[in-house]
N, CA, C and O atoms as CSV, one atom per row, in Angstrom:
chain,resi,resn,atom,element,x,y,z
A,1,UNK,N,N,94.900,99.478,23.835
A,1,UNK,CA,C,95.446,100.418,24.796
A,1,UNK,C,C,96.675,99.791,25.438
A,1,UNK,O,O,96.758,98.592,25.706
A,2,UNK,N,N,97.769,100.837,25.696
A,2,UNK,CA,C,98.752,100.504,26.184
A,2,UNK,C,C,99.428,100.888,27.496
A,2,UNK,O,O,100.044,101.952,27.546
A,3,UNK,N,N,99.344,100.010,28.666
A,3,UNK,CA,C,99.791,100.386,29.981
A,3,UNK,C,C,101.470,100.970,30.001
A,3,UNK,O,O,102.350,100.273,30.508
A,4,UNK,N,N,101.722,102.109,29.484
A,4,UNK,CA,C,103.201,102.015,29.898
A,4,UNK,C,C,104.158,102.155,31.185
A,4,UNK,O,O,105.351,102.363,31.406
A,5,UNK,N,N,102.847,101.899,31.989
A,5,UNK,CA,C,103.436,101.190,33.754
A,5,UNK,C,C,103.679,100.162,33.925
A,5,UNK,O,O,104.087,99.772,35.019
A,6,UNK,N,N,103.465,99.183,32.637
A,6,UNK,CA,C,103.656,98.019,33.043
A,6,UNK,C,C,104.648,97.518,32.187
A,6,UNK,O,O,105.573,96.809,32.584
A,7,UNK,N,N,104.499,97.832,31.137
A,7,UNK,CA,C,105.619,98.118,30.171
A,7,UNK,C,C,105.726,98.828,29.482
A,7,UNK,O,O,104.808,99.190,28.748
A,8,UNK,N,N,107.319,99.465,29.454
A,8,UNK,CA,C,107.748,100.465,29.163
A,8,UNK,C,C,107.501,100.678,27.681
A,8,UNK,O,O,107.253,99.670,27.019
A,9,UNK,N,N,107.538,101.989,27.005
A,9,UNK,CA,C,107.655,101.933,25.441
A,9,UNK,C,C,108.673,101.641,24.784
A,9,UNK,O,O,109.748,102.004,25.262
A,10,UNK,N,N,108.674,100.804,23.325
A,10,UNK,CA,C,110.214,100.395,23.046
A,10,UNK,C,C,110.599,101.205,22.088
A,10,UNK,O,O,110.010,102.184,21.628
A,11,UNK,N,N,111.571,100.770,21.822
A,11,UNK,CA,C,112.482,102.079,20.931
A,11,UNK,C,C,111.560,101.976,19.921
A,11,UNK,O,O,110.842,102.946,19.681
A,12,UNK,N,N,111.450,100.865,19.229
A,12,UNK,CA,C,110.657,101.146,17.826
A,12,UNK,C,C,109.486,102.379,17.962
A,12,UNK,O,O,109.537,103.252,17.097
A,13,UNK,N,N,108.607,102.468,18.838
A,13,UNK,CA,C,106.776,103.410,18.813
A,13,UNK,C,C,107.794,104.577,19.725
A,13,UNK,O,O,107.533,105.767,19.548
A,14,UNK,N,N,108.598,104.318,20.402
A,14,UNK,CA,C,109.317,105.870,20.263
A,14,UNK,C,C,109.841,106.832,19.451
A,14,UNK,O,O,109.810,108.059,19.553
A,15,UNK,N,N,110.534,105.809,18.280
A,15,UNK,CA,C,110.823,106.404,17.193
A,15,UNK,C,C,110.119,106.975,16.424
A,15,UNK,O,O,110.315,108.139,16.075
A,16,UNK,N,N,108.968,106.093,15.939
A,16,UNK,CA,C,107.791,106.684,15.238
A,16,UNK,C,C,107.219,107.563,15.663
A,16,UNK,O,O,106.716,108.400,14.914
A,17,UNK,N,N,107.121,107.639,17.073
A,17,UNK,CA,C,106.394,108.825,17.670
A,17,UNK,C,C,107.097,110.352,16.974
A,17,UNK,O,O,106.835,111.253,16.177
A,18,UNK,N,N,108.261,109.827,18.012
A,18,UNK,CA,C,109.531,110.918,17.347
A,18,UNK,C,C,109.047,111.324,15.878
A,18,UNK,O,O,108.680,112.479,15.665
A,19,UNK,N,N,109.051,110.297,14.807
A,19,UNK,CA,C,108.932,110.804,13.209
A,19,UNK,C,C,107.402,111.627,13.011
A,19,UNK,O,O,107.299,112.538,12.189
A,20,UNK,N,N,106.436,111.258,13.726
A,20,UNK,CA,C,105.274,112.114,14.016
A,20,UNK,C,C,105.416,113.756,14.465
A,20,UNK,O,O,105.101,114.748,13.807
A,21,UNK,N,N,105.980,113.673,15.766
A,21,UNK,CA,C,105.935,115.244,16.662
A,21,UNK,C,C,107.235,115.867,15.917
A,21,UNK,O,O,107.121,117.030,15.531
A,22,UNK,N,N,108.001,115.446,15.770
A,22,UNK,CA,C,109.407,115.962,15.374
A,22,UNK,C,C,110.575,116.150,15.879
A,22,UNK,O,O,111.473,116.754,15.293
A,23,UNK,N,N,110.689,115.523,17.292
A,23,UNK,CA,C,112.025,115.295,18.170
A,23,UNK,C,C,111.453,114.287,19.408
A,23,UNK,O,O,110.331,113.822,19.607
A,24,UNK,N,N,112.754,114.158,20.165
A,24,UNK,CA,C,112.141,113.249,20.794
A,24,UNK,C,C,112.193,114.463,22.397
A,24,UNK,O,O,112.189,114.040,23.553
A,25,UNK,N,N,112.235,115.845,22.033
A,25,UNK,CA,C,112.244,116.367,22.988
A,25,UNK,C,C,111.004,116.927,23.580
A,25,UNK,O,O,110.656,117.222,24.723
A,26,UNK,N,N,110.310,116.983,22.081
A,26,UNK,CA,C,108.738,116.914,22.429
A,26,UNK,C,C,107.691,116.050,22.674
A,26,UNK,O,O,106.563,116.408,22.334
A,27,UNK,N,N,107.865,114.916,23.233
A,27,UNK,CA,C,107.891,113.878,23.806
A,27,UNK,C,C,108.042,113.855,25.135
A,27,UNK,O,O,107.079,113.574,25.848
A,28,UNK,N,N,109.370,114.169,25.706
A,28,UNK,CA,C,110.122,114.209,27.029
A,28,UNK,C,C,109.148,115.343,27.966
A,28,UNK,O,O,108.999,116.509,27.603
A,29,UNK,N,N,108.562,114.806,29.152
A,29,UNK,CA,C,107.965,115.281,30.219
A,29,UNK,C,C,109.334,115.997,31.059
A,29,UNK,O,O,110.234,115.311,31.544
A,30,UNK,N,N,109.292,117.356,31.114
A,30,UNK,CA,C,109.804,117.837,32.336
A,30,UNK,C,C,109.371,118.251,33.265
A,30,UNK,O,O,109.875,119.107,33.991
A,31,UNK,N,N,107.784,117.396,33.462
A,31,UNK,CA,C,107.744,117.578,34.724
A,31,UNK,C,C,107.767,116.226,35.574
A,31,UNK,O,O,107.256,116.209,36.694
A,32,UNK,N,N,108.243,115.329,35.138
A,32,UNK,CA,C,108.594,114.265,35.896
A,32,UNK,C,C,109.242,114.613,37.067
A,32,UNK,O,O,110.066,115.473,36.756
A,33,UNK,N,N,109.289,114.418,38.102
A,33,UNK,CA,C,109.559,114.606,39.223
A,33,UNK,C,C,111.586,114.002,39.173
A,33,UNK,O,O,112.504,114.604,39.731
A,34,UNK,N,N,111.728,112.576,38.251
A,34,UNK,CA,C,113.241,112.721,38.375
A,34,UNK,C,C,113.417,113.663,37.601
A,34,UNK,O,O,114.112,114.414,38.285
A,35,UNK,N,N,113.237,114.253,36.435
A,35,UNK,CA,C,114.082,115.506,35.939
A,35,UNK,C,C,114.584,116.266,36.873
A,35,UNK,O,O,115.713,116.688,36.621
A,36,UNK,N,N,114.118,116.584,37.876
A,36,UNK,CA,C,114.801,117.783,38.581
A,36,UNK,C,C,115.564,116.817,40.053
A,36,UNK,O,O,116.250,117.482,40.828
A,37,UNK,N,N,115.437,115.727,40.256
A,37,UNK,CA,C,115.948,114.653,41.165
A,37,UNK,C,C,117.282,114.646,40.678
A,37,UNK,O,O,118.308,114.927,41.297
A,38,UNK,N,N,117.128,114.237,39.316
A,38,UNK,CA,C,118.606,113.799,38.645
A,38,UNK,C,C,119.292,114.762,38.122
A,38,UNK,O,O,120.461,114.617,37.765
A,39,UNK,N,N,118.501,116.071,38.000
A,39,UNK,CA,C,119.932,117.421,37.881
A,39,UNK,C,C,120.136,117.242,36.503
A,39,UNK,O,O,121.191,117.397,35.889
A,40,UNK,N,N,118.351,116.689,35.792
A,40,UNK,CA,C,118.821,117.109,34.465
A,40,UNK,C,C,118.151,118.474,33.307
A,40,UNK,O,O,118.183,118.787,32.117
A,41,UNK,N,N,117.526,118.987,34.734
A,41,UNK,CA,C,117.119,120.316,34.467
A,41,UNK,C,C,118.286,121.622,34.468
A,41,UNK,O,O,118.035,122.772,34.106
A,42,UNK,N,N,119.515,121.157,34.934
A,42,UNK,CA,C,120.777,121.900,34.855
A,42,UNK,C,C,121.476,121.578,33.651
A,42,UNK,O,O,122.379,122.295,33.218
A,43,UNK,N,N,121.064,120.445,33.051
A,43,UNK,CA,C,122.002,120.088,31.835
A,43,UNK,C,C,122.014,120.126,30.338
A,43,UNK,O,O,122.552,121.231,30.272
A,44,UNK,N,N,121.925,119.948,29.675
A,44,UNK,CA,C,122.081,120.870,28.054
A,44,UNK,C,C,122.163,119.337,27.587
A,44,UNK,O,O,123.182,118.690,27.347
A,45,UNK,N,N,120.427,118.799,27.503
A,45,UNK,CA,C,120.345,117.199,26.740
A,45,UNK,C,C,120.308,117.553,25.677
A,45,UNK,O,O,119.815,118.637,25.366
A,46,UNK,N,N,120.853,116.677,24.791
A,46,UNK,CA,C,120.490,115.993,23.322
A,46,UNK,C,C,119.321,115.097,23.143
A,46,UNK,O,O,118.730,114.567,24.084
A,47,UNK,N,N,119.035,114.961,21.971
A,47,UNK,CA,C,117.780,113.922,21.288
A,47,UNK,C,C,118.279,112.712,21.757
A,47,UNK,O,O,117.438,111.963,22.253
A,48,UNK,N,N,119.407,112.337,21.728
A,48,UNK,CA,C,119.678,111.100,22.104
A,48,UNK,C,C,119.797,111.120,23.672
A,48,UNK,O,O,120.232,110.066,24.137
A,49,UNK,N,N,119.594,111.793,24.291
A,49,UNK,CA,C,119.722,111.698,25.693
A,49,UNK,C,C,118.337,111.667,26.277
A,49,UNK,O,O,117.940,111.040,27.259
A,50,UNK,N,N,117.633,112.534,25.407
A,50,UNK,CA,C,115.971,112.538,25.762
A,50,UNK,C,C,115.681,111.127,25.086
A,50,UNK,O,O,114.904,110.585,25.872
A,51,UNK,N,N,115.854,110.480,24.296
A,51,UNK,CA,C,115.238,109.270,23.894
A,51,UNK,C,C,116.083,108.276,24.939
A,51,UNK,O,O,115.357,107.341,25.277
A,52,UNK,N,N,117.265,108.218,25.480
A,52,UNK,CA,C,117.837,107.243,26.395
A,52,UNK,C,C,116.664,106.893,27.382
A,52,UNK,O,O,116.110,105.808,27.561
A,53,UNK,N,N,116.329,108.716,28.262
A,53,UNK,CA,C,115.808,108.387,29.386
A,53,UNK,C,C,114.426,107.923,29.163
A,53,UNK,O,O,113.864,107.228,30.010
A,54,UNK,N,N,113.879,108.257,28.119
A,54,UNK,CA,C,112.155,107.754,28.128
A,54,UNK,C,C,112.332,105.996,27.996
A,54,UNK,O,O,111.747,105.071,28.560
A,55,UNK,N,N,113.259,106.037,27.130
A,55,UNK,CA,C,113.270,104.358,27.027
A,55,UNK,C,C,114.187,103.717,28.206
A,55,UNK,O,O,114.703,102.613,28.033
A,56,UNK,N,N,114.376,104.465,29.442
A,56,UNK,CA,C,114.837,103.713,30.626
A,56,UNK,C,C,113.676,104.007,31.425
A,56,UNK,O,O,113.307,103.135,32.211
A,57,UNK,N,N,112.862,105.387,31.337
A,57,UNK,CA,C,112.057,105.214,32.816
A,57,UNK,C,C,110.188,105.876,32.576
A,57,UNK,O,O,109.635,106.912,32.946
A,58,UNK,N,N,109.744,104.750,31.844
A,58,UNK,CA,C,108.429,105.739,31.307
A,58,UNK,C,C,107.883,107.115,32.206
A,58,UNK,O,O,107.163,107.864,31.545
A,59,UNK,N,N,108.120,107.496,33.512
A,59,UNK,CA,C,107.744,108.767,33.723
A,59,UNK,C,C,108.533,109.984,33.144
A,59,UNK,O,O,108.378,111.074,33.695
A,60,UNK,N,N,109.448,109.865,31.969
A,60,UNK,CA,C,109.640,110.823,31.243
A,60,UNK,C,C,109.015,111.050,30.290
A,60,UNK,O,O,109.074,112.086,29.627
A,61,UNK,N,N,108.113,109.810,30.027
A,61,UNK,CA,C,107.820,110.491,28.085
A,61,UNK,C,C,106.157,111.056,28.781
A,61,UNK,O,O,105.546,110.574,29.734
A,62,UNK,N,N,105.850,111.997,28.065
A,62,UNK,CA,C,104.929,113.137,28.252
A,62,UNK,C,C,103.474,112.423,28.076
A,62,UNK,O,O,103.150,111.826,27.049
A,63,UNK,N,N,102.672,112.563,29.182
A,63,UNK,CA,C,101.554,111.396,28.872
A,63,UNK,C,C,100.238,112.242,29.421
A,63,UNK,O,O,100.496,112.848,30.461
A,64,UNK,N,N,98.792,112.422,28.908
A,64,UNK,CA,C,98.752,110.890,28.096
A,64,UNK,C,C,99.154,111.383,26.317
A,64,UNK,O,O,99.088,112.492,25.786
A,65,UNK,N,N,99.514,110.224,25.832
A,65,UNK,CA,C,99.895,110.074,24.287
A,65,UNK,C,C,98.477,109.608,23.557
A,65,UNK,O,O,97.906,108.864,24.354
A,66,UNK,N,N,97.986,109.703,22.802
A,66,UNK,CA,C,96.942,108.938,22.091
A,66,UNK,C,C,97.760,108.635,20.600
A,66,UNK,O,O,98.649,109.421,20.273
A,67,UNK,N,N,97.482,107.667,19.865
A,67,UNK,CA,C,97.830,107.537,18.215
A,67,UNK,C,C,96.361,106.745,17.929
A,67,UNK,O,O,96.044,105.824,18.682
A,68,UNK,N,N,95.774,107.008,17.186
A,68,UNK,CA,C,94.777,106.915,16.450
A,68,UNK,C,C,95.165,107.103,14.753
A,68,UNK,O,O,94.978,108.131,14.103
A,69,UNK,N,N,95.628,106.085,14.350
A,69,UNK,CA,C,96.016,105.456,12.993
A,69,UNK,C,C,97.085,106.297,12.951
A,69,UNK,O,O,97.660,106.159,14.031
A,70,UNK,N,N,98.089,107.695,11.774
A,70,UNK,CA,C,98.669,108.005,11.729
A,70,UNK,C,C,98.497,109.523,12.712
A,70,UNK,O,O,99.616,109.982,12.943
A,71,UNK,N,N,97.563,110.222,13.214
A,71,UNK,CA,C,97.687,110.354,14.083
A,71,UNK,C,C,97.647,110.559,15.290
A,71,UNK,O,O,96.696,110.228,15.998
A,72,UNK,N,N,99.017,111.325,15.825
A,72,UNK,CA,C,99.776,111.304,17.540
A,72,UNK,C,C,99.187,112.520,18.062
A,72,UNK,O,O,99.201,113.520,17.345
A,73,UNK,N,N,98.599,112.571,19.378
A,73,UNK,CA,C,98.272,113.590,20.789
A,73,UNK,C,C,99.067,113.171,21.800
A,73,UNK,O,O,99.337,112.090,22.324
A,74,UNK,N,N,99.480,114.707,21.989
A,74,UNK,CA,C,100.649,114.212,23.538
A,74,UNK,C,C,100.246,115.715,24.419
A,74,UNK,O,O,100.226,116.882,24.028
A,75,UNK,N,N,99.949,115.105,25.752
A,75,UNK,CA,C,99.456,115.638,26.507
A,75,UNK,C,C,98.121,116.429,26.788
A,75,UNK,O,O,97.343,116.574,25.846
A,76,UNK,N,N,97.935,116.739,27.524
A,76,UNK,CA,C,96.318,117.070,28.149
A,76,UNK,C,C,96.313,118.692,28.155
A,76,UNK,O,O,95.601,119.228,29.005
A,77,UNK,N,N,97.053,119.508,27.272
A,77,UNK,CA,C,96.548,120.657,26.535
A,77,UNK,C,C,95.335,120.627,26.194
A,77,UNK,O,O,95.146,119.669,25.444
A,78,UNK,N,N,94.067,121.441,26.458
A,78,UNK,CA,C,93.004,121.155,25.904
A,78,UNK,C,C,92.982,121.161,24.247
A,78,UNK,O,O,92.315,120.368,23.583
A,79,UNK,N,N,93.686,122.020,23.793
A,79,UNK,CA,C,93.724,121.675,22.206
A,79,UNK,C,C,94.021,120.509,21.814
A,79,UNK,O,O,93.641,120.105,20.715
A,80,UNK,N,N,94.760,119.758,22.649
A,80,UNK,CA,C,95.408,117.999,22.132
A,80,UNK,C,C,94.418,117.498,22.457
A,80,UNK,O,O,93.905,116.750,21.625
A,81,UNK,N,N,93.677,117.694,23.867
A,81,UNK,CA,C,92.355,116.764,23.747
A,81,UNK,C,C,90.966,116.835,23.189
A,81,UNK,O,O,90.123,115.938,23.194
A,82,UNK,N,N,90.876,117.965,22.741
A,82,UNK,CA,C,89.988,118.622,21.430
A,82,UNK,C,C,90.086,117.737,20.397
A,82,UNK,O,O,89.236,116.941,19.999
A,83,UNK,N,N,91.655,118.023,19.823
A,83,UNK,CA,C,91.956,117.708,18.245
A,83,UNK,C,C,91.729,115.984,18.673
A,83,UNK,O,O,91.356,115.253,17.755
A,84,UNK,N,N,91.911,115.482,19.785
A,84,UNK,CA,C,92.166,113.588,19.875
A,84,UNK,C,C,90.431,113.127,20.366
A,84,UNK,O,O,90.262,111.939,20.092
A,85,UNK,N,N,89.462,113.611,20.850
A,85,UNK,CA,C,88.471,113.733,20.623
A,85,UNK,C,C,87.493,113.801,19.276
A,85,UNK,O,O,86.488,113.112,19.105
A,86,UNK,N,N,87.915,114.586,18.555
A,86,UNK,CA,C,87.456,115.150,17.080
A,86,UNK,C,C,88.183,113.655,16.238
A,86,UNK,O,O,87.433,112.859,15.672
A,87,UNK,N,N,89.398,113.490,16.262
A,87,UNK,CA,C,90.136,112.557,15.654
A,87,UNK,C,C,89.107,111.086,15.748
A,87,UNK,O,O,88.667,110.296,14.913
A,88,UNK,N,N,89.037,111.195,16.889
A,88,UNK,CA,C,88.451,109.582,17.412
A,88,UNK,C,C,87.135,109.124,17.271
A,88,UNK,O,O,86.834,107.935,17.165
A,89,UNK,N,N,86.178,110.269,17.269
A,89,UNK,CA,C,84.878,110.180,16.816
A,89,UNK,C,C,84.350,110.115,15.313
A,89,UNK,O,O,83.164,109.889,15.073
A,90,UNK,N,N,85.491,110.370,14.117
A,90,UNK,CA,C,85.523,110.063,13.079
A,90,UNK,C,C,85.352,108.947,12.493
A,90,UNK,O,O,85.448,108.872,11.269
């Protein structure tokens, strides 16, 4: 298990994540409290702008994440914690 309060995620398991979900925008939490601090709920990000900020301030990337071998659950949708439940008891 990985505290990413204590340390942040690095580019590498971001990326992969990314190659899992399929952007890194589905990833990116907007409900982090800076998204709308920093006025970037007014702005028209890119993939590379959503991967900047997760890898500067872990309360952007969308949590909780689970990976259980190849695969990734992101967020507490009950279907994600269904399917990461079902996954894990296998």
């Amino acid at each position: 298990m990985c505290n990413i309060k204590e340390n942040n995620i690095d580019a590498t398991t971001l990326d992969w994540l990314k190659e899992k979900v399929g952007s890194y925008e589905a990833l990116f939490s907007k409900r982090a409290i800076k998204y709308r601090s920093l006025g970037l709920n007014e702005m028209k990000l890119t993939e590379q702008d959503y991967r900047n900020y997760m890898l500067e301030e872990y309360t952007f990337l969308k949590r909780p994440f689970m990976i259980n071998g190849e695969e990734v659950f992101i967020g507490n949708a009950q279907k994600e914690v269904d399917a990461a439940v079902k996954s894990f008891k296998k």
